[in-house]
Backbone as CSV, one residue per row, in Angstrom:
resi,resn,N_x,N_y,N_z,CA_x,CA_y,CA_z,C_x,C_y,C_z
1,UNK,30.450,13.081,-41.917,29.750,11.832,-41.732,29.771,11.420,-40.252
2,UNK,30.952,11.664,-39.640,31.389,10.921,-38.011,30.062,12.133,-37.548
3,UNK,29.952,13.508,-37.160,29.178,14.414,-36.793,27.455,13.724,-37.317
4,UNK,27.387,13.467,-38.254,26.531,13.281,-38.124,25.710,11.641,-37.605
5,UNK,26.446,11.075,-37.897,26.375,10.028,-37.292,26.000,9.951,-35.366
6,UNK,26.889,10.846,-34.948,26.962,11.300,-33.610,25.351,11.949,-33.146
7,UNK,25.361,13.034,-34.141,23.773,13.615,-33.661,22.657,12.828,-33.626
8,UNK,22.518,11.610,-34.523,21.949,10.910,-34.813,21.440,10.017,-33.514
9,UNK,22.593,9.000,-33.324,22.954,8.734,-32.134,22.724,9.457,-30.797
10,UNK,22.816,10.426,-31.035,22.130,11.542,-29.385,21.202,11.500,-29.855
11,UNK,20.376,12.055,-30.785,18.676,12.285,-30.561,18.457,11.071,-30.458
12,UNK,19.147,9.505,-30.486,18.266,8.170,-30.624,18.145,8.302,-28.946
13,UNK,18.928,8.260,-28.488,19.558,8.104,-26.913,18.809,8.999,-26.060
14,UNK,18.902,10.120,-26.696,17.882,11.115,-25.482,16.014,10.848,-25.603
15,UNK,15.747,10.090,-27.097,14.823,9.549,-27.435,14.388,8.892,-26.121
16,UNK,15.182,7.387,-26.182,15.448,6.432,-25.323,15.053,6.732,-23.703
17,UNK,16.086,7.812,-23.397,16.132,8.298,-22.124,14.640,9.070,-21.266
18,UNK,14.224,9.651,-22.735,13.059,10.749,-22.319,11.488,9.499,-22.105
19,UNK,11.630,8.576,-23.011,10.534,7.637,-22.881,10.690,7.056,-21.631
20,UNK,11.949,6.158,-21.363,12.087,5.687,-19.950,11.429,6.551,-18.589
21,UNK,11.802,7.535,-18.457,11.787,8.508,-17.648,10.017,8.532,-17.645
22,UNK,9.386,8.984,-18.359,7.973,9.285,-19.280,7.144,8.602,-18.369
23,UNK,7.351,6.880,-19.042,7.032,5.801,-18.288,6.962,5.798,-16.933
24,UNK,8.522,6.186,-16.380,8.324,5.724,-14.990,8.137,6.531,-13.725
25,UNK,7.606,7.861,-14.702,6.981,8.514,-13.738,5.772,8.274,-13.607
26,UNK,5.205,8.116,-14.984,3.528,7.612,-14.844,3.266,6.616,-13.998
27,UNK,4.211,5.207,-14.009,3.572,4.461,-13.075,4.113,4.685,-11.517
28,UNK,4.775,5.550,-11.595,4.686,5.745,-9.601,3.455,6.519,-9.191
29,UNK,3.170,7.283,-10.419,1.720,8.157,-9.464,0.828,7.613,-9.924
30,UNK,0.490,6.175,-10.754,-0.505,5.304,-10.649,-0.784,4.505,-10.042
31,UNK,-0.137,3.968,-9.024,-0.032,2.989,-7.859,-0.852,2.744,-7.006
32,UNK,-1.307,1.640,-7.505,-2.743,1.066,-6.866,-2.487,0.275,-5.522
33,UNK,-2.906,0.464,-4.457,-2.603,-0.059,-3.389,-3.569,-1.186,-3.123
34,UNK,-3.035,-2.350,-3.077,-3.233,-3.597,-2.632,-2.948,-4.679,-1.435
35,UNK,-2.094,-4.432,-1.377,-0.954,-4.898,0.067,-0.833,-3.884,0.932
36,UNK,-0.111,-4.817,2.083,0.330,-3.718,3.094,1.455,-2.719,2.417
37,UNK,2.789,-3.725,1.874,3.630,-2.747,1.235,3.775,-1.771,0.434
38,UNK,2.504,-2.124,-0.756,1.996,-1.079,-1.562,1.219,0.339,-0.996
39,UNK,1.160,0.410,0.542,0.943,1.860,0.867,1.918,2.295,1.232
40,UNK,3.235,1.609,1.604,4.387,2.905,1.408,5.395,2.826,0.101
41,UNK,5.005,1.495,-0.888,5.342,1.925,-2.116,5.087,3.365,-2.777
42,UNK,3.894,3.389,-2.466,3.289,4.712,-3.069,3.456,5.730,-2.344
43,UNK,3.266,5.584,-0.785,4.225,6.779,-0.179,5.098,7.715,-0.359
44,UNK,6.352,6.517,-1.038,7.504,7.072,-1.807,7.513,8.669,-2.439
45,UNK,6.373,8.307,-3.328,6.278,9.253,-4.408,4.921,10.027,-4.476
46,UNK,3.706,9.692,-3.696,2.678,10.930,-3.624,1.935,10.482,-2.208
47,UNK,0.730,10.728,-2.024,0.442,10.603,-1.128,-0.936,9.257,-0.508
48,UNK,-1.426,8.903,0.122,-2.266,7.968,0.118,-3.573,8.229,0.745
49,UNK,-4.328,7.695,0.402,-5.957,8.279,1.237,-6.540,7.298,2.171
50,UNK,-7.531,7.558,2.972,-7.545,6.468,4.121,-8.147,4.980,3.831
51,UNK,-8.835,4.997,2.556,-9.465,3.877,1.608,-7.989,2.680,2.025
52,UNK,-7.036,3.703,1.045,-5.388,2.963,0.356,-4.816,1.803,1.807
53,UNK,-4.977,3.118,2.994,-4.727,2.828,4.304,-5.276,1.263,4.975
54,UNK,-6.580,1.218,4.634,-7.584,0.284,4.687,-7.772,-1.046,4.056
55,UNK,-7.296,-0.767,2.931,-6.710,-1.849,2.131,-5.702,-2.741,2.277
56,UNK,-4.691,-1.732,2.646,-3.448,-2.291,3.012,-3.399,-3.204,4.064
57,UNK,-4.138,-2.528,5.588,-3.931,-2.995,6.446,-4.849,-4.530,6.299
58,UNK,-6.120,-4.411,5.669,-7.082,-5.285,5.721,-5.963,-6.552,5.024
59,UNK,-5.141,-6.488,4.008,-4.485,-7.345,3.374,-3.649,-8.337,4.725
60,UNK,-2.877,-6.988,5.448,-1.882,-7.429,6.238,-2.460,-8.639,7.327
61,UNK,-3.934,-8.265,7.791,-4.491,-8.929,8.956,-5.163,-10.259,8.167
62,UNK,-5.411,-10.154,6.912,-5.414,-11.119,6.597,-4.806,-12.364,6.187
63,UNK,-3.491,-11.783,5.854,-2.383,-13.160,5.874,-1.863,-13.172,7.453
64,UNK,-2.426,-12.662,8.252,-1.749,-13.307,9.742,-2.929,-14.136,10.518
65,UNK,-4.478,-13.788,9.691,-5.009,-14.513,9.836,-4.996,-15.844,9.383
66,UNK,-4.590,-16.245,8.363,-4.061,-17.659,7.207,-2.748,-18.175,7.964
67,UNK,-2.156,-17.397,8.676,-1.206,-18.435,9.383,-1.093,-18.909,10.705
68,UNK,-1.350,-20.450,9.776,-2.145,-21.605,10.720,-1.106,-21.441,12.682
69,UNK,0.101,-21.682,12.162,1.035,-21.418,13.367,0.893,-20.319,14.718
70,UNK,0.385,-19.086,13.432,0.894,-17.772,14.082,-0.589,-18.136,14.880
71,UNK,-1.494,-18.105,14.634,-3.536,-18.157,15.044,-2.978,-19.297,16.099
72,UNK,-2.495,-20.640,16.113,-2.527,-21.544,17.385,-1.470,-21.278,18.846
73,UNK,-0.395,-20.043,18.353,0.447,-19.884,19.139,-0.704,-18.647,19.909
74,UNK,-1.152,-18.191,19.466,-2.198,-17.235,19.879,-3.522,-17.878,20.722
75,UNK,-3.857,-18.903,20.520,-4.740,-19.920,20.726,-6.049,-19.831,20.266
76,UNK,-5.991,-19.755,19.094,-7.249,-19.217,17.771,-7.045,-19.944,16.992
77,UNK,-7.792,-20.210,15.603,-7.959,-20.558,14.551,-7.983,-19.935,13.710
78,UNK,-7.507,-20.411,12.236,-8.048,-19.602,11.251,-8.883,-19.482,11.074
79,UNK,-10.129,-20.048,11.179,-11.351,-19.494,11.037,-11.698,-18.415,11.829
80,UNK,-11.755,-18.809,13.323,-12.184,-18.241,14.319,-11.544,-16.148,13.713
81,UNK,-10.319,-16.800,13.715,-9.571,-15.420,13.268,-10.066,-14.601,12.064
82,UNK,-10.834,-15.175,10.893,-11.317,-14.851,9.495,-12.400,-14.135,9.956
83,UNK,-13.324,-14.988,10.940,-14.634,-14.622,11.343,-14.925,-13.257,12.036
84,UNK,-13.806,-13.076,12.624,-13.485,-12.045,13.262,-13.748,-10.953,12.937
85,UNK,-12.174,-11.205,11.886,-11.889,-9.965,11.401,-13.109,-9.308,10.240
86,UNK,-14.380,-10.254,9.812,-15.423,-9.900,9.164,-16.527,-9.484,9.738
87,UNK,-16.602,-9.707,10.867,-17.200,-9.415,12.164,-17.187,-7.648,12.157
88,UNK,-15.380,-7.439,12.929,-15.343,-6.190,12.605,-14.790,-5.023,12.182
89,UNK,-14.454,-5.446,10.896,-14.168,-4.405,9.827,-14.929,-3.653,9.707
90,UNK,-15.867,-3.052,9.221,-17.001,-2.105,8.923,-16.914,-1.543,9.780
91,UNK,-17.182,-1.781,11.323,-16.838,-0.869,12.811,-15.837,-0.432,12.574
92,UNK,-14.874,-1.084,12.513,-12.869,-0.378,12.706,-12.844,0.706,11.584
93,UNK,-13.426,0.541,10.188,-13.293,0.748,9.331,-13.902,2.241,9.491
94,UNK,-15.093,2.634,9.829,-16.175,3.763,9.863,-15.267,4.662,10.806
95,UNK,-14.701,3.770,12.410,-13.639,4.359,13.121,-12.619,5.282,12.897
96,UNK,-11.804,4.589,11.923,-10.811,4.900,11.398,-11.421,6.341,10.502
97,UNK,-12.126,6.013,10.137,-13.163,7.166,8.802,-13.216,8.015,9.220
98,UNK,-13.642,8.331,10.458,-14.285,9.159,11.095,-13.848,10.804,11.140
99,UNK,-11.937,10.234,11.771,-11.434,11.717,11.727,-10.360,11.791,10.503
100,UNK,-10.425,11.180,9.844,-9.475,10.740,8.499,-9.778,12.399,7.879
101,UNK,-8.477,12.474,7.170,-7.839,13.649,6.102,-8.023,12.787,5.077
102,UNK,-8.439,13.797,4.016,-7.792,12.633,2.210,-6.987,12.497,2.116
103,UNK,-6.037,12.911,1.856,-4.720,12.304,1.907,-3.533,12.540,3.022
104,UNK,-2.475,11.530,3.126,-1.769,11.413,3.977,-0.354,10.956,3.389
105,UNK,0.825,12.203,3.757,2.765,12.014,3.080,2.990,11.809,4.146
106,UNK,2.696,11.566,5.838,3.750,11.362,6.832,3.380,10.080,6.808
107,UNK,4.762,9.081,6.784,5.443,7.506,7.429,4.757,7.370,8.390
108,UNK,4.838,8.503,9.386,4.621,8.071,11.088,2.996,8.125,11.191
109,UNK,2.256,8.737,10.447,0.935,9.233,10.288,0.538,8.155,9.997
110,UNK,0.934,7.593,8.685,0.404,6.252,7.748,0.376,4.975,8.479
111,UNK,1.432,5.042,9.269,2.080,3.640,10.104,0.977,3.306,11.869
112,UNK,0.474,4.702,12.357,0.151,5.073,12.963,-1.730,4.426,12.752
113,UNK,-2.069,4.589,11.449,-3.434,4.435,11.439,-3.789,3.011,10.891
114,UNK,-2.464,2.530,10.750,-2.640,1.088,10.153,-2.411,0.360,11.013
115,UNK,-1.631,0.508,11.987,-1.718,-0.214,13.518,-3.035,-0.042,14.423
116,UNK,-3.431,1.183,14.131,-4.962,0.891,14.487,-6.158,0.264,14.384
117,UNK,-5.919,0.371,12.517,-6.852,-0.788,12.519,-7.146,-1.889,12.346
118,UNK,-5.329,-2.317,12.365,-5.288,-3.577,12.606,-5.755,-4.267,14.316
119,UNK,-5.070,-3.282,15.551,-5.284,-3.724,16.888,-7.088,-3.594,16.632
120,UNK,-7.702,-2.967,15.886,-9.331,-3.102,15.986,-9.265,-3.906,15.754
121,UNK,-9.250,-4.561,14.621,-9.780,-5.985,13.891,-9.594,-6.963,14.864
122,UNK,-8.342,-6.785,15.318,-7.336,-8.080,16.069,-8.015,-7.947,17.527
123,UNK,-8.995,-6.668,18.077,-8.641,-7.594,19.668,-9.946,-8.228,19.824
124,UNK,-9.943,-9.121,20.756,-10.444,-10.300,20.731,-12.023,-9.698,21.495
């Protein structure tokens, strides 16, 4: 009875273990990039394309555009700064396109093209 009780108990557990696992591999290589952080969330675990890149960064320049402080210490506006950056995205954006790989696993690579097109968006 104790034996079997035991096996029981392991197949529930490795049950348990194998679903967890299952799960949480699926959602690391489903990782939809939205934010800046969510392109090296996904970094982590596969690789990102220059779209993901684009996204991210577009997110990032946009909450530094929304802060009212950061835009007057600069001597801009939020608007002025919004307008901008709608101005020229599509340019930075095609830029960036231009010599882009599909996908991209180097940090320094990823970090590298998102400072770019953020200094596009951003210079004045």
């Amino acid at each position: 009875m104790k034996t079997v009780f035991t096996v029981i108990l392991s197949i529930i557990l490795i049950g348990y273990y194998l679903t967890a696992k299952a799960s949480h591999f699926s959602s690391k290589k489903n990782t939809e990039v939205n934010t800046y952080s969510d392109i090296y969330f996904k970094l982590e675990t596969s690789s990102v394309n220059i779209n993901e890149i684009i996204a991210g960064a577009t997110d990032f320049t946009l909450t530094m555009c929304a802060d009212k402080a950061y835009q007057e210490a600069l001597g801009n506006t939020v608007a002025s700064c919004n307008s901008q950056f709608e101005e020229s995205k599509n340019v930075c954006s095609k830029h960036i396109m231009k010599n882009a790989k599909q996908h991209y696993t180097d940090k320094a690579t990823v970090t590298l093209l998102t400072e770019r097109f953020i200094k596009c968006v951003s210079a004045a």
